[in-house]
N, C-alpha and C positions, 0 to 999 in steps of 0.2 A: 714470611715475616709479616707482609702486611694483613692476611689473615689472620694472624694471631692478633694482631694489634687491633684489629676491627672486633675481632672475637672478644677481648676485653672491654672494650669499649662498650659493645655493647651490656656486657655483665654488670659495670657498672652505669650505664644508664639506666639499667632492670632494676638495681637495689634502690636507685635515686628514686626513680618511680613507685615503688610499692613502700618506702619511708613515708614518698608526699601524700601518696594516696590513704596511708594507714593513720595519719593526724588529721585531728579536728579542733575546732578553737569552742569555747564557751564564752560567750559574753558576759560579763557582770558589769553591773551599774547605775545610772540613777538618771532618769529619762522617761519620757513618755514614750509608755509598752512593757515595761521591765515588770514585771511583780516585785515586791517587797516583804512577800511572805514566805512561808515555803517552797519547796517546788511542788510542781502539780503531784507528784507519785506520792509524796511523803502525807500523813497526815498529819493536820490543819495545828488544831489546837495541842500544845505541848511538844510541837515537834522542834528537837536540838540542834543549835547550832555553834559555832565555833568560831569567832571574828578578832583577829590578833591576840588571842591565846585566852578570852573572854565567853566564860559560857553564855547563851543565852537561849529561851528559851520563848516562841510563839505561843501568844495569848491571841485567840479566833475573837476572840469579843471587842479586843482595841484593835486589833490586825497589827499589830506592832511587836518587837520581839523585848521580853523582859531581861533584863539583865542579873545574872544570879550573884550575888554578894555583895551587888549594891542596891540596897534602896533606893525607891522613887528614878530608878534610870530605865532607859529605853534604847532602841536601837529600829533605829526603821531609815529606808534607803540609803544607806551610807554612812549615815551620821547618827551621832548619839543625842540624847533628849534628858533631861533631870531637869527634874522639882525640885529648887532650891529656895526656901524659908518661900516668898509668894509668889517667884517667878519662876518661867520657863528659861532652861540656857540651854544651849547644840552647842557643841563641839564636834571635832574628827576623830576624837580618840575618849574613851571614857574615862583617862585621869586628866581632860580638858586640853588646852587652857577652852574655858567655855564661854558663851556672848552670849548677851541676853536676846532673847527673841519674841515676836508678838506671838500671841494665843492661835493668831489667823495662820500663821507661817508654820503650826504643827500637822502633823501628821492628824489626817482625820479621825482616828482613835482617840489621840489626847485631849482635842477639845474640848473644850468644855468640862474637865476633870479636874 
């Protein structure tokens, strides 16, 4: 009996093992080191992306991602970016709520734009 009990024991320490060993974690975030572009495989400019059910789509020339259906928006580290009448506003989500922000505080692409 105690063989047997050992014998499963083990079988399930085997499957516990090759579940932890078979999982990997992916980081996403906004931090110095992270890219904000694509990923390295995908190509650069025009390459698609998907962020709470929001197309968006990398521009290589601002290095920031466009946002498709809305005008004058943006999307780079985390956060969303719109030209509203002659200011800058970030938000967390692209229907806001959004806060005005300085020129200096945008993503290198948008200044100066």
């Amino acid at each position: 009996m105690k063989c047997r009990l050992l014998y499963v024991l083990a079988i399930i320490l085997a499957w516990a093992f090759l579940a932890l060993v078979s999982c990997h974690s992916v980081t996403i975030g906004v931090g110095s080191g992270h890219r904000h572009g694509p990923a390295p495989h995908a190509p650069a400019h025009g390459h698609r992306h998907k962020h709470r059910g929001v197309d968006l789509v990398f521009d290589a020339d601002w290095g920031v991602y466009v946002v498709v259906g809305f005008p004058r928006h943006y999307y780079h580290g985390g956060r969303y970016y719109r030209r509203h009448e002659t200011r800058w506003q970030v938000g967390a989500c692209v229907e806001g709520p959004w806060k005005s922000v300085s020129e200096d505080a945008l993503p290198p692409g948008l200044q100066g734009r």
